[in-house]
C-alpha positions as CSV (number, residue, x, y, z in Angstrom):
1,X,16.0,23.3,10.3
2,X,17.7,20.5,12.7
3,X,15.0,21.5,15.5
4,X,12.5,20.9,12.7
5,X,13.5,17.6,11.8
6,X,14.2,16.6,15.8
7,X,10.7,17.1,15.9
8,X,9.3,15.5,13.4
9,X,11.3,12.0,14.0
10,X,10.2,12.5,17.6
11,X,6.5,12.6,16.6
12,X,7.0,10.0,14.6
13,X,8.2,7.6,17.4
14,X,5.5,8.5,19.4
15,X,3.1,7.6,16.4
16,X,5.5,4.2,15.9
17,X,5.3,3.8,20.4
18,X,1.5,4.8,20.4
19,X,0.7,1.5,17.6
20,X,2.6,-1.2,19.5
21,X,1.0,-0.6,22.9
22,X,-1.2,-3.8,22.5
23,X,1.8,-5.5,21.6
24,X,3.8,-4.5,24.6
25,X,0.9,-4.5,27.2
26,X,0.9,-8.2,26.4
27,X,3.2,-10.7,24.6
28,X,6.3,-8.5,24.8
29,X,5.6,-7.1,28.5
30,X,6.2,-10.7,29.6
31,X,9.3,-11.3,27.7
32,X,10.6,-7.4,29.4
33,X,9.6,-9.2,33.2
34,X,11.9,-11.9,32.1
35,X,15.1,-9.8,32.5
36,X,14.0,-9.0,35.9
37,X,15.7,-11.7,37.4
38,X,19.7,-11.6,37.3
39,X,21.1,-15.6,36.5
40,X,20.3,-16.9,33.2
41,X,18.7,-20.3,33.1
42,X,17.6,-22.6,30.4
43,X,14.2,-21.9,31.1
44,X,14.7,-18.1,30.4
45,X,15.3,-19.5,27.2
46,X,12.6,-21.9,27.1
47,X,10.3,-19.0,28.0
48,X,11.6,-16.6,25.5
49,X,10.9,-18.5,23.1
50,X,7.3,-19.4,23.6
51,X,6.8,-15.7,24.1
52,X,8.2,-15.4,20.7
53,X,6.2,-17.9,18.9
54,X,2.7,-16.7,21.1
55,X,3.9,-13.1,19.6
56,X,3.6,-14.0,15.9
57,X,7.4,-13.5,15.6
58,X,7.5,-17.2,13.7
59,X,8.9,-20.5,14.3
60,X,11.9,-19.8,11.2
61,X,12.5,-16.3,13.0
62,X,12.4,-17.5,16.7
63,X,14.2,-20.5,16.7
64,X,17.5,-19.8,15.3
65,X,17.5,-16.6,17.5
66,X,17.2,-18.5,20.5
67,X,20.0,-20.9,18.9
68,X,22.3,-17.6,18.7
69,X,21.8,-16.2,22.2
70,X,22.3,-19.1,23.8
71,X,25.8,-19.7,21.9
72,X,26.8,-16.5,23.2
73,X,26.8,-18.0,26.8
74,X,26.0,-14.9,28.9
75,X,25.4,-14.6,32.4
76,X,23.8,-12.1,33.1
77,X,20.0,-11.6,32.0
78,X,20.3,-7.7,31.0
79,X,22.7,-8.9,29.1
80,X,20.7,-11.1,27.0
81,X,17.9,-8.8,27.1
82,X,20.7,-6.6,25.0
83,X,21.8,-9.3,22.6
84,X,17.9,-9.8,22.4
85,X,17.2,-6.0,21.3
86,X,20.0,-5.6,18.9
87,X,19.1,-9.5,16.7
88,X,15.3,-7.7,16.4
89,X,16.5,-4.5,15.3
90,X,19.4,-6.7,12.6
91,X,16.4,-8.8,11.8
92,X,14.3,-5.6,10.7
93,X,17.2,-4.2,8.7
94,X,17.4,-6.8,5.9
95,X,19.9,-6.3,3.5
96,X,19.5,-3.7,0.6
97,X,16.9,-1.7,3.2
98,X,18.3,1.6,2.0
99,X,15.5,4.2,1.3
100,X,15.8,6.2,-2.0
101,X,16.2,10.1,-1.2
102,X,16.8,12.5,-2.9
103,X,15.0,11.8,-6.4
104,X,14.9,14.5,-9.2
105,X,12.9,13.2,-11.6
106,X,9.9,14.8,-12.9
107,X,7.3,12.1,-11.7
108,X,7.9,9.4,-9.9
109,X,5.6,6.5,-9.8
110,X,4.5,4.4,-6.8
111,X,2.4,1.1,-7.1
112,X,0.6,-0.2,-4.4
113,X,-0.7,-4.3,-4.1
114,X,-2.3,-5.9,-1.7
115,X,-5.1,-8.5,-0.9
116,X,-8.8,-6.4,-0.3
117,X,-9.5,-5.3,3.1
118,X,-5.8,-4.7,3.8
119,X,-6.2,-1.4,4.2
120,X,-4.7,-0.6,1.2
121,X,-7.1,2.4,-0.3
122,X,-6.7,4.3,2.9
123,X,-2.9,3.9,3.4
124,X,-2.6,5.4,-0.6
125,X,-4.5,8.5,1.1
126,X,-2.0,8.6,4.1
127,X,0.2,8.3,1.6
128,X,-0.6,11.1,-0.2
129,X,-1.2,13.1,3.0
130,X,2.3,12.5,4.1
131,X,4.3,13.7,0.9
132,X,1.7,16.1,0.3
133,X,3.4,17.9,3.6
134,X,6.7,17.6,2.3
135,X,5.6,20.0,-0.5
136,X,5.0,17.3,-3.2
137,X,2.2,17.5,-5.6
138,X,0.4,14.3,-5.4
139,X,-2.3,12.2,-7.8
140,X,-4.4,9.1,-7.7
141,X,-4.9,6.2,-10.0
142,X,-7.5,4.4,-9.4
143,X,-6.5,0.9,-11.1
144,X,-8.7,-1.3,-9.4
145,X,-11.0,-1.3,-11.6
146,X,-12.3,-4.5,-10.5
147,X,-14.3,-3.1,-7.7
148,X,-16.5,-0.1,-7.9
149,X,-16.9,0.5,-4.7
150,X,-12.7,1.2,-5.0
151,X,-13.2,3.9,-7.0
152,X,-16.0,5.6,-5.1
153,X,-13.7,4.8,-2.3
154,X,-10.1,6.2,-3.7
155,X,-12.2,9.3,-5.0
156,X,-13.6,10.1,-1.5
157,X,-9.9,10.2,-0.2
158,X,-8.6,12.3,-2.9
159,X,-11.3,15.1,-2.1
160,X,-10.3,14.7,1.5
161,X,-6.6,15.2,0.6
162,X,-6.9,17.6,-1.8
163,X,-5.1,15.9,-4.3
164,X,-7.0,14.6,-8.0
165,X,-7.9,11.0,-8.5
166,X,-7.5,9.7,-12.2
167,X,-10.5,6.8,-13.1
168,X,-12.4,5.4,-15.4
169,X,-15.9,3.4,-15.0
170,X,-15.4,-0.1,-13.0
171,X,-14.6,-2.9,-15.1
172,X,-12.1,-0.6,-17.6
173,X,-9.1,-1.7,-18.5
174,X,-6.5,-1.2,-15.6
175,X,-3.2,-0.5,-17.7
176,X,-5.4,2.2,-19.7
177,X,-5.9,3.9,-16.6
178,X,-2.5,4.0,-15.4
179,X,-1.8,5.4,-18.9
180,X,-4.1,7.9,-18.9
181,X,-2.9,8.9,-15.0
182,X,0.3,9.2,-16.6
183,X,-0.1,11.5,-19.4
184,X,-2.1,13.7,-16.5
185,X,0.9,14.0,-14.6
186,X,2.9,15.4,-17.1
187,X,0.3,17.8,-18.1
188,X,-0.3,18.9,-14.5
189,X,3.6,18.8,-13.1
190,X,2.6,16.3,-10.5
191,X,5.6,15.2,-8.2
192,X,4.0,11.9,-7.4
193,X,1.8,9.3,-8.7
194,X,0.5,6.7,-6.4
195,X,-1.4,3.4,-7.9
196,X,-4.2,1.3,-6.2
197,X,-4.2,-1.9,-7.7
198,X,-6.9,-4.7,-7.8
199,X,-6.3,-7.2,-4.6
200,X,-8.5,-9.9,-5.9
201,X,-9.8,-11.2,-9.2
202,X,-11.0,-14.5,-10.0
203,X,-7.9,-16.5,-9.7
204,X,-4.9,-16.1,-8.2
205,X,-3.1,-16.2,-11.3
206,X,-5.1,-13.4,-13.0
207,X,-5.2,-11.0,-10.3
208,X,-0.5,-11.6,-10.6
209,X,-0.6,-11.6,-13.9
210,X,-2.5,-8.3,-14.2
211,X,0.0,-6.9,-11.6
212,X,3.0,-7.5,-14.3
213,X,1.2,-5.7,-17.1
214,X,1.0,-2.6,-14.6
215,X,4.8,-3.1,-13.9
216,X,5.3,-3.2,-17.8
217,X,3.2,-0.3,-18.0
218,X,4.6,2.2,-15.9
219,X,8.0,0.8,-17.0
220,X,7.4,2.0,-20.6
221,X,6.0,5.3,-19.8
222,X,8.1,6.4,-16.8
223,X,12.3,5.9,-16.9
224,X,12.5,3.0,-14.2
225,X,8.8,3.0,-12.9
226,X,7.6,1.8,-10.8
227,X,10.0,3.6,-8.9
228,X,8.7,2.0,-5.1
229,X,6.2,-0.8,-5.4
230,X,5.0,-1.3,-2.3
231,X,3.0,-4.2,-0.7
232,X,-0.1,-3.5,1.8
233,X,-0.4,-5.9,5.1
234,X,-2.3,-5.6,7.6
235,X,-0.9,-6.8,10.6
236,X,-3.8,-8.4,12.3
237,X,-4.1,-11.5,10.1
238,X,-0.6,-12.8,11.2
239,X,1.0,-15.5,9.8
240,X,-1.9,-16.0,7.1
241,X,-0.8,-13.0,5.6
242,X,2.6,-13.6,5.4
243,X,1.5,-16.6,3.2
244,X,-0.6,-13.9,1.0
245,X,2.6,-11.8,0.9
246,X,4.8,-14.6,-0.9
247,X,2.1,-14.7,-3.3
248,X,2.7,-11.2,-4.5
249,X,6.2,-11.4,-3.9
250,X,6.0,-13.8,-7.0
251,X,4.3,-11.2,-9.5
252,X,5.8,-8.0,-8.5
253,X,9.1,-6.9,-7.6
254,X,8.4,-5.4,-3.8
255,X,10.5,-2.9,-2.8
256,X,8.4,-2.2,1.0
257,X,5.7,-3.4,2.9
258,X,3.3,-1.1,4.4
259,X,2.2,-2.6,8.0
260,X,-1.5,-1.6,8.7
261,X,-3.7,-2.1,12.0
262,X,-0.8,-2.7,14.1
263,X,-2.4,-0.6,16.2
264,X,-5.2,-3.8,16.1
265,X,-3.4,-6.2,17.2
266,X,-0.8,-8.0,20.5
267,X,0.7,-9.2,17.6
268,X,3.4,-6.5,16.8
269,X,5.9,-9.4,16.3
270,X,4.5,-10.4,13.2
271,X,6.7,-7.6,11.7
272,X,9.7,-9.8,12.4
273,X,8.2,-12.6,10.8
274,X,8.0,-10.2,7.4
275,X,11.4,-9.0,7.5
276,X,13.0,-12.4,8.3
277,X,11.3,-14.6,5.8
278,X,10.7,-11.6,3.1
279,X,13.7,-9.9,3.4
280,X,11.9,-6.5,2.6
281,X,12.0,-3.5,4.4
282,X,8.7,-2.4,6.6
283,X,8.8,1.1,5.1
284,X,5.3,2.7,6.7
285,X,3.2,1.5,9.7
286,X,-0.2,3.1,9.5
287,X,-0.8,4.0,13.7
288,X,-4.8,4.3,13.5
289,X,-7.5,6.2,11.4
290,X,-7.2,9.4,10.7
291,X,-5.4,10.8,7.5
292,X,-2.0,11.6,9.8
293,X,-1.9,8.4,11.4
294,X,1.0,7.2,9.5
295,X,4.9,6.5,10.8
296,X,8.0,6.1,8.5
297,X,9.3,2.7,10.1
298,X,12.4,2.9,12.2
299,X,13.9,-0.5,13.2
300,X,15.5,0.8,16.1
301,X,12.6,2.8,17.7
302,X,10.3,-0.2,16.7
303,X,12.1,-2.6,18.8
304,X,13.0,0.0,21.8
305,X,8.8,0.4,21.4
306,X,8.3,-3.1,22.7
307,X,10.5,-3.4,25.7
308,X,9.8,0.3,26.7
Protein backbone atom coordinates (compact mmCIF):
# COMPACT_ATOMS: atom_id res chain seq x y z
CA UNK A 1 0.00 0.00 0.00
CA UNK A 2 2.92 2.58 0.97
CA UNK A 3 4.83 1.58 -2.41
CA UNK A 4 1.39 2.39 -4.04
CA UNK A 5 1.00 5.65 -2.77
CA UNK A 6 5.09 6.47 -3.19
CA UNK A 7 4.17 6.05 -6.59
CA UNK A 8 1.42 7.86 -7.21
CA UNK A 9 2.72 11.20 -5.40
CA UNK A 10 5.87 10.66 -7.52
CA UNK A 11 3.80 10.67 -10.77
CA UNK A 12 2.15 13.35 -9.65
CA UNK A 13 5.27 15.54 -9.33
CA UNK A 14 6.42 14.63 -12.51
CA UNK A 15 2.91 15.78 -13.92
CA UNK A 16 3.28 19.09 -11.45
CA UNK A 17 7.48 19.29 -12.88
CA UNK A 18 6.37 18.43 -16.53
CA UNK A 19 3.67 21.85 -16.43
CA UNK A 20 6.12 24.45 -15.15
CA UNK A 21 8.94 23.76 -17.65
CA UNK A 22 8.04 27.02 -19.59
CA UNK A 23 8.06 28.66 -16.45
CA UNK A 24 11.53 27.48 -15.36
CA UNK A 25 13.17 27.48 -18.95
CA UNK A 26 12.56 31.16 -18.64
CA UNK A 27 11.63 33.74 -15.92
CA UNK A 28 12.61 31.44 -12.97
CA UNK A 29 15.89 29.91 -14.81
CA UNK A 30 17.33 33.41 -14.43
CA UNK A 31 16.40 33.96 -10.91
CA UNK A 32 18.16 30.02 -10.26
CA UNK A 33 21.57 31.66 -12.29
CA UNK A 34 21.34 34.34 -9.71
CA UNK A 35 22.52 32.20 -6.73
CA UNK A 36 25.48 31.28 -8.86
CA UNK A 37 27.50 33.81 -7.56
CA UNK A 38 28.50 33.59 -3.72
CA UNK A 39 28.36 37.59 -2.12
CA UNK A 40 25.05 39.07 -1.87
CA UNK A 41 24.61 42.49 -3.39
CA UNK A 42 21.86 44.97 -3.60
CA UNK A 43 21.52 44.30 -7.02
CA UNK A 44 20.82 40.51 -6.42
CA UNK A 45 17.96 42.09 -4.86
CA UNK A 46 17.19 44.53 -7.44
CA UNK A 47 17.31 41.69 -9.91
CA UNK A 48 15.19 39.31 -8.02
CA UNK A 49 12.80 41.39 -7.98
CA UNK A 50 12.25 42.36 -11.52
CA UNK A 51 12.43 38.65 -12.27
CA UNK A 52 9.51 38.40 -9.94
CA UNK A 53 7.38 41.02 -11.25
CA UNK A 54 8.44 39.86 -15.30
CA UNK A 55 7.11 36.31 -13.75
CA UNK A 56 3.58 37.35 -12.96
CA UNK A 57 4.37 36.76 -9.26
CA UNK A 58 2.71 40.53 -8.57
CA UNK A 59 3.83 43.72 -7.35
CA UNK A 60 1.70 43.10 -3.54
CA UNK A 61 3.41 39.48 -3.58
CA UNK A 62 7.01 40.51 -4.68
CA UNK A 63 7.72 43.53 -2.92
CA UNK A 64 7.20 42.77 0.59
CA UNK A 65 9.19 39.51 -0.09
CA UNK A 66 12.10 41.27 -1.25
CA UNK A 67 11.42 43.63 1.98
CA UNK A 68 11.75 40.35 4.18
CA UNK A 69 14.87 38.78 2.65
CA UNK A 70 16.69 41.65 2.77
CA UNK A 71 15.91 42.18 6.70
CA UNK A 72 17.37 38.89 7.22
CA UNK A 73 20.83 40.22 6.14
CA UNK A 74 22.43 37.05 4.77
CA UNK A 75 25.63 36.68 3.17
CA UNK A 76 25.69 34.20 1.40
CA UNK A 77 23.58 33.85 -1.88
CA UNK A 78 22.48 29.97 -1.41
CA UNK A 79 21.48 31.18 1.48
CA UNK A 80 18.92 33.53 0.16
CA UNK A 81 18.18 31.32 -2.60
CA UNK A 82 16.88 29.06 0.73
CA UNK A 83 14.99 31.90 2.46
CA UNK A 84 13.70 32.53 -1.19
CA UNK A 85 12.25 28.79 -1.61
CA UNK A 86 10.72 28.39 1.78
CA UNK A 87 8.54 32.36 1.59
CA UNK A 88 7.15 30.72 -1.96
CA UNK A 89 6.23 27.52 -0.54
CA UNK A 90 4.60 29.70 2.98
CA UNK A 91 3.09 31.94 0.39
CA UNK A 92 1.26 28.91 -1.34
CA UNK A 93 0.09 27.42 1.99
CA UNK A 94 -2.42 30.20 3.05
CA UNK A 95 -3.97 29.70 6.08
CA UNK A 96 -7.01 27.23 6.54
CA UNK A 97 -5.40 25.17 3.23
CA UNK A 98 -6.28 21.91 4.85
CA UNK A 99 -7.81 19.46 2.33
CA UNK A 100 -10.98 17.60 3.61
CA UNK A 101 -10.32 13.59 3.66
CA UNK A 102 -11.88 11.30 4.68
CA UNK A 103 -15.71 12.14 4.02
CA UNK A 104 -18.52 9.59 4.61
CA UNK A 105 -21.30 11.04 3.46
CA UNK A 106 -23.48 9.58 0.95
CA UNK A 107 -22.96 12.31 -1.84
CA UNK A 108 -20.99 14.90 -1.81
CA UNK A 109 -21.44 17.88 -3.91
CA UNK A 110 -18.77 19.88 -5.80
CA UNK A 111 -19.50 23.22 -7.70
CA UNK A 112 -17.39 24.42 -10.20
CA UNK A 113 -17.29 28.55 -11.43
CA UNK A 114 -15.29 30.17 -13.68
CA UNK A 115 -15.26 32.73 -16.58
CA UNK A 116 -15.82 30.72 -20.26
CA UNK A 117 -12.82 29.55 -21.97
CA UNK A 118 -11.18 28.81 -18.60
CA UNK A 119 -11.07 25.48 -19.21
CA UNK A 120 -13.52 24.83 -16.83
CA UNK A 121 -15.76 21.92 -18.81
CA UNK A 122 -12.68 19.90 -19.41
CA UNK A 123 -11.05 20.12 -15.87
CA UNK A 124 -14.94 18.85 -14.45
CA UNK A 125 -14.02 15.69 -16.83
CA UNK A 126 -10.35 15.41 -15.32
CA UNK A 127 -12.14 15.69 -12.47
CA UNK A 128 -14.20 13.05 -12.73
CA UNK A 129 -11.43 10.92 -14.26
CA UNK A 130 -9.37 11.35 -11.24
CA UNK A 131 -11.90 10.24 -8.39
CA UNK A 132 -13.29 7.94 -10.69
CA UNK A 133 -9.75 6.02 -10.09
CA UNK A 134 -10.04 6.29 -6.52
CA UNK A 135 -13.16 4.01 -6.77
CA UNK A 136 -15.79 6.82 -6.61
CA UNK A 137 -18.85 6.74 -8.61
CA UNK A 138 -19.01 9.98 -10.30
CA UNK A 139 -22.02 12.25 -12.14
CA UNK A 140 -22.34 15.48 -14.17
CA UNK A 141 -24.57 18.45 -14.01
CA UNK A 142 -24.70 20.29 -16.63
CA UNK A 143 -25.80 23.86 -15.07
CA UNK A 144 -24.79 26.05 -17.66
CA UNK A 145 -27.57 26.14 -19.24
CA UNK A 146 -26.73 29.41 -20.74
CA UNK A 147 -24.68 27.90 -23.49
CA UNK A 148 -25.59 25.01 -25.60
CA UNK A 149 -22.68 24.26 -26.85
CA UNK A 150 -21.77 23.49 -22.83
CA UNK A 151 -23.97 20.87 -22.76
CA UNK A 152 -23.06 19.18 -25.95
CA UNK A 153 -19.63 19.80 -24.58
CA UNK A 154 -20.01 18.35 -20.77
CA UNK A 155 -22.07 15.36 -22.41
CA UNK A 156 -19.08 14.45 -24.76
CA UNK A 157 -16.83 14.22 -21.66
CA UNK A 158 -19.14 12.15 -19.62
CA UNK A 159 -19.33 9.38 -22.48
CA UNK A 160 -15.57 9.60 -22.53
CA UNK A 161 -15.35 9.09 -18.75
CA UNK A 162 -17.84 6.75 -18.39
CA UNK A 163 -19.68 8.58 -15.93
CA UNK A 164 -23.65 10.04 -16.65
CA UNK A 165 -24.21 13.64 -17.30
CA UNK A 166 -27.64 15.10 -15.82
CA UNK A 167 -29.16 18.12 -18.40
CA UNK A 168 -31.86 19.67 -19.59
CA UNK A 169 -32.43 21.77 -22.99
CA UNK A 170 -30.15 25.15 -23.09
CA UNK A 171 -31.84 28.02 -21.63
CA UNK A 172 -33.57 25.76 -18.55
CA UNK A 173 -33.60 26.84 -15.40
CA UNK A 174 -30.11 26.10 -13.80
CA UNK A 175 -31.17 25.39 -9.98
CA UNK A 176 -33.83 22.83 -11.64
CA UNK A 177 -31.05 21.05 -13.02
CA UNK A 178 -28.96 20.80 -10.11
CA UNK A 179 -32.24 19.53 -8.45
CA UNK A 180 -32.94 17.09 -10.67
CA UNK A 181 -28.96 15.87 -10.63
CA UNK A 182 -29.54 15.55 -7.09
CA UNK A 183 -32.43 13.40 -6.79
CA UNK A 184 -30.33 11.18 -9.50
CA UNK A 185 -27.68 10.73 -7.24
CA UNK A 186 -29.58 9.32 -4.56
CA UNK A 187 -31.39 7.05 -6.84
CA UNK A 188 -28.22 5.82 -8.47
CA UNK A 189 -25.71 5.75 -5.10
CA UNK A 190 -23.45 8.14 -6.80
CA UNK A 191 -20.32 9.06 -4.54
CA UNK A 192 -19.80 12.41 -6.26
CA UNK A 193 -21.54 15.10 -8.00
CA UNK A 194 -19.63 17.67 -9.85
CA UNK A 195 -21.46 21.03 -11.15
CA UNK A 196 -20.49 23.15 -14.32
CA UNK A 197 -21.78 26.42 -13.84
CA UNK A 198 -22.54 29.26 -16.38
CA UNK A 199 -19.22 31.64 -16.62
CA UNK A 200 -20.97 34.48 -18.35
CA UNK A 201 -24.42 35.95 -18.61
CA UNK A 202 -25.36 39.33 -19.50
CA UNK A 203 -24.13 41.15 -16.61
CA UNK A 204 -21.88 40.69 -14.18
CA UNK A 205 -24.31 40.85 -11.55
CA UNK A 206 -26.62 38.17 -13.02
CA UNK A 207 -24.15 35.65 -13.87
CA UNK A 208 -23.12 36.09 -9.33
CA UNK A 209 -26.25 36.29 -8.42
CA UNK A 210 -27.28 33.05 -10.23
CA UNK A 211 -24.13 31.48 -8.60
CA UNK A 212 -25.81 32.11 -4.93
CA UNK A 213 -29.13 30.45 -5.90
CA UNK A 214 -26.87 27.24 -6.82
CA UNK A 215 -25.08 27.66 -3.39
CA UNK A 216 -28.66 27.84 -1.82
CA UNK A 217 -29.68 25.00 -3.82
CA UNK A 218 -27.31 22.47 -3.12
CA UNK A 219 -27.34 23.82 0.45
CA UNK A 220 -31.02 22.74 0.92
CA UNK A 221 -30.83 19.46 -0.69
CA UNK A 222 -27.34 18.14 0.43
CA UNK A 223 -26.26 18.53 4.51
CA UNK A 224 -23.49 21.37 4.00
CA UNK A 225 -23.34 21.41 0.02
CA UNK A 226 -21.59 22.49 -1.68
CA UNK A 227 -19.10 20.63 0.06
CA UNK A 228 -15.84 22.03 -2.22
CA UNK A 229 -16.66 24.98 -4.52
CA UNK A 230 -14.07 25.32 -6.58
CA UNK A 231 -12.91 28.19 -8.88
CA UNK A 232 -11.44 27.51 -12.61
CA UNK A 233 -8.24 29.83 -13.83
CA UNK A 234 -6.42 29.49 -16.40
CA UNK A 235 -3.12 30.47 -15.85
CA UNK A 236 -2.21 32.10 -19.06
CA UNK A 237 -4.27 35.24 -18.73
CA UNK A 238 -2.23 36.42 -15.66
CA UNK A 239 -2.94 39.15 -13.67
CA UNK A 240 -6.38 39.83 -15.70
CA UNK A 241 -7.59 36.86 -14.26
CA UNK A 242 -6.83 37.43 -10.88
CA UNK A 243 -9.06 40.54 -11.33
CA UNK A 244 -11.90 38.01 -12.73
CA UNK A 245 -11.17 35.76 -9.63
CA UNK A 246 -12.11 38.63 -6.95
CA UNK A 247 -15.17 38.88 -8.86
CA UNK A 248 -16.39 35.44 -8.02
CA UNK A 249 -14.80 35.45 -4.84
CA UNK A 250 -17.64 37.96 -4.14
CA UNK A 251 -20.63 35.54 -5.07
CA UNK A 252 -19.41 32.32 -3.95
CA UNK A 253 -17.71 31.02 -0.99
CA UNK A 254 -14.31 29.43 -2.83
CA UNK A 255 -12.82 26.87 -1.12
CA UNK A 256 -9.87 26.00 -4.25
CA UNK A 257 -8.75 27.25 -7.42
CA UNK A 258 -8.18 24.88 -10.17
CA UNK A 259 -4.89 26.31 -12.20
CA UNK A 260 -5.36 25.37 -15.99
CA UNK A 261 -2.82 25.83 -19.03
CA UNK A 262 0.03 26.27 -16.82
CA UNK A 263 1.56 24.08 -18.98
CA UNK A 264 0.77 27.34 -21.62
CA UNK A 265 2.47 29.64 -20.18
CA UNK A 266 6.41 31.26 -18.54
CA UNK A 267 4.14 32.58 -16.27
CA UNK A 268 3.98 29.82 -13.54
CA UNK A 269 4.38 32.69 -10.98
CA UNK A 270 1.05 33.82 -11.34
CA UNK A 271 0.10 31.05 -8.88
CA UNK A 272 1.74 33.17 -6.13
CA UNK A 273 -0.07 36.04 -7.08
CA UNK A 274 -3.51 33.77 -6.33
CA UNK A 275 -2.52 32.48 -3.16
CA UNK A 276 -1.10 35.78 -1.84
CA UNK A 277 -3.87 38.18 -2.67
CA UNK A 278 -6.78 35.24 -2.55
CA UNK A 279 -5.73 33.51 0.24
CA UNK A 280 -7.16 30.19 -1.32
CA UNK A 281 -5.50 27.12 -1.81
CA UNK A 282 -4.40 26.03 -5.60
CA UNK A 283 -6.02 22.54 -5.09
CA UNK A 284 -5.53 20.95 -8.98
CA UNK A 285 -3.24 22.16 -11.82
CA UNK A 286 -4.46 20.65 -15.00
CA UNK A 287 -0.63 19.57 -16.81
CA UNK A 288 -1.95 19.34 -20.56
CA UNK A 289 -4.90 17.63 -22.59
CA UNK A 290 -5.62 14.43 -22.10
CA UNK A 291 -8.18 13.11 -19.51
CA UNK A 292 -5.12 12.13 -16.94
CA UNK A 293 -3.35 15.33 -17.21
CA UNK A 294 -4.28 16.49 -13.91
CA UNK A 295 -1.92 17.06 -10.57
CA UNK A 296 -3.17 17.48 -6.88
CA UNK A 297 -1.08 20.75 -6.07
CA UNK A 298 1.81 20.38 -3.69
CA UNK A 299 3.28 23.71 -2.47
CA UNK A 300 6.47 22.22 -1.82
CA UNK A 301 7.07 20.29 -5.08
CA UNK A 302 5.56 23.30 -7.01
CA UNK A 303 8.23 25.59 -5.85
CA UNK A 304 11.27 22.87 -5.85
CA UNK A 305 9.68 22.55 -9.75
CA UNK A 306 10.91 26.07 -10.54
CA UNK A 307 14.46 26.17 -9.35
CA UNK A 308 15.04 22.41 -10.29
Amino acid sequence: MFGLFGKKKEENKEKLDQSLSKTRDSVFGRIKNLFVASDVTPALYEELEALLLQGDVGVKTTLPLIEQLEKLQLKRADEVRGALKSRLVQILSPSGAARRNGDTRLLTVYLLIGVNGSGKTTSIAKLARYYQQQGQKVALAAADTFRAAAIDQLQVWGQRVGVDVIAQRPGSDPGAVIYDSIVFSFAHKVNLLLIDTAGRLTTKFNLMQELKKMHDICAKQVHQAPHETFLVLDATTGQNGLSQAKNFTEAAKVTGIILTKLDGTAKGGIAFAISKELGIPIRFVTTGEQLDDLAEFDAQDFVDGLFE
